[in-house]
C-alpha positions, 0 to 999 in steps of 0.5 A: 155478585148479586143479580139486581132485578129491574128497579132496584138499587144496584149502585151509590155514587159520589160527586166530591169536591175533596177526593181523598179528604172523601176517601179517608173519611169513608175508609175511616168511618166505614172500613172501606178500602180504595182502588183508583182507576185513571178517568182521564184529566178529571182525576181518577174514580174510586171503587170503594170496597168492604172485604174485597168486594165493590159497595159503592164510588166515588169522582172528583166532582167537576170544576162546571158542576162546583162553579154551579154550587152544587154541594157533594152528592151521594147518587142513587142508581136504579137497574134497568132493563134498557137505559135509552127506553127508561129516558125516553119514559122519564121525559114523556112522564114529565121528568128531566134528563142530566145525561142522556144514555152514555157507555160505560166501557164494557160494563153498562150503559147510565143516564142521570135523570130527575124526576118531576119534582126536581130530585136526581138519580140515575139509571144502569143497564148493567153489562159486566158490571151489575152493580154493587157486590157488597150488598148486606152488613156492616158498610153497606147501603141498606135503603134510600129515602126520597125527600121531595116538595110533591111526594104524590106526584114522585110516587105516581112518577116512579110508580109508572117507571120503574112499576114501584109499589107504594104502600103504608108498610108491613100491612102493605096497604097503599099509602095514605096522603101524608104517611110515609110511603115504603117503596117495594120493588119485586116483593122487597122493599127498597126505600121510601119517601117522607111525608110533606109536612115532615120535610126540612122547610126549604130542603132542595128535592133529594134522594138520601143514601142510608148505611148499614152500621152495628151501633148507631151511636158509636158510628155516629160519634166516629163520624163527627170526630173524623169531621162529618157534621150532625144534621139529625143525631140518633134517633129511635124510629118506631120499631125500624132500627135506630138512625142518624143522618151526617154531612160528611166534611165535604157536604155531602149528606148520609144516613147511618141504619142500625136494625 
């Protein structure tokens, strides 16, 4: 099981409001497998699995959460060293907490956050459970891309909490305003964050989750015909890969990564 050094992304989560439509579409689409494990009167959680291995969840979404209009979501973690200290610098660095510091049975202690400008993720102290076994290939999440109305001020905030450095890329230059910025954590890049201008007009703050896939356009085609919905059809981006980015039929937003 892959070791996740202190910021960086260990774990991917999703709020569904359509349980198994979700769990046949990701299975579908990616290959996924499901196990289901009882969370009570809410339903079960779902650890999905690609050869065996954990890569990624998914909960029924909560009747409070739906009633608030809040569409499916995929959610970002980040590792942590401690989960209460990492709140604590959240709130003191102007950030929000959706929930506080909570144990995970056995496996680890979370929080759900927002940072400044409004976007959520959460955080994971990991115990027995690292975080996801399934790290690489085909099915996996491969890097995740922060939108938001103020990326200077989510740069400075992630900057100072999680000690992400922020660079233009390859040249590992510091960013200049208005590019966009590539996120590295421990020598390895992890994400990046869209320029200002570049953003949909309107788009709430939101942290997006890419998948690994052999060809783009073939993954993309598949996802439209078990019901995903287009957002941004494949595209050729520099010399970074091919991506496409898909609503899945719940609503919940992804991209698709081929190198």
């Amino acid at each position: 099981m892959p070791a996740y050094h202190p910021g960086s992304f260990c774990w991917f989560e999703l709020a569904t409001t359509d349980h198994a439509g979700a769990k046949r579409f990701y299975g579908d689409l990616f290959g996924w497998t499901s196990e289901d494990a009882a969370m009570g009167p809410t339903g079960a959680y779902t650890t999905f699995k690609m050869n065996g291995r954990e890569v990624a969840a998914a909960y029924p979404m909560i009747a409070e959460q739906a009633a608030q209009g809040i569409p499916s979501n995929w959610l970002p973690y980040v590792a942590v060293e401690t989960a209460d200290e990492c709140v604590a610098r959240t709130t003191a660095l102007g950030g929000q907490v959706h929930m506080p510091g909570t144990d995970v049975a056995d496996l680890g202690r979370m929080a759900v956050l927002a940072d400044p400008t409004g976007a959520v993720f959460a955080i994971w102290q990991a115990k027995s459970q690292p975080g996801a076994e399934f790290a690489s290939g085909f099915g996996a999440p491969c890097w995740v891309e922060l939108s938001s109305p103020d990326p200077d001020r989510a740069a400075d905030f992630y900057g100072r909490l999680f000690a992400w450095r922020m660079s233009e890329g390859r040249s590992e230059n510091p960013a200049k305003p208005g590019e966009y910025i590539h996120i590295s954590c421990n020598d390895r890049y992890v994400g990046g964050m869209i320029p200002k201008l570049t953003r949909e007009p309107g788009a709430p703050p939101h942290w997006l989750t890419y998948f690994s896939v052999e060809s783009c356009e073939r993954s993309t085609a598949k996802a439209f015909s078990l019901g995903g919905r287009p957002f941004v059809d494949t595209m050729q981006i520099g010399d970074e890969g091919r991506i496409s980015v898909i609503g899945d039929p719940q609503g919940a937003v992804f991209a698709l990564h081929q190198k």
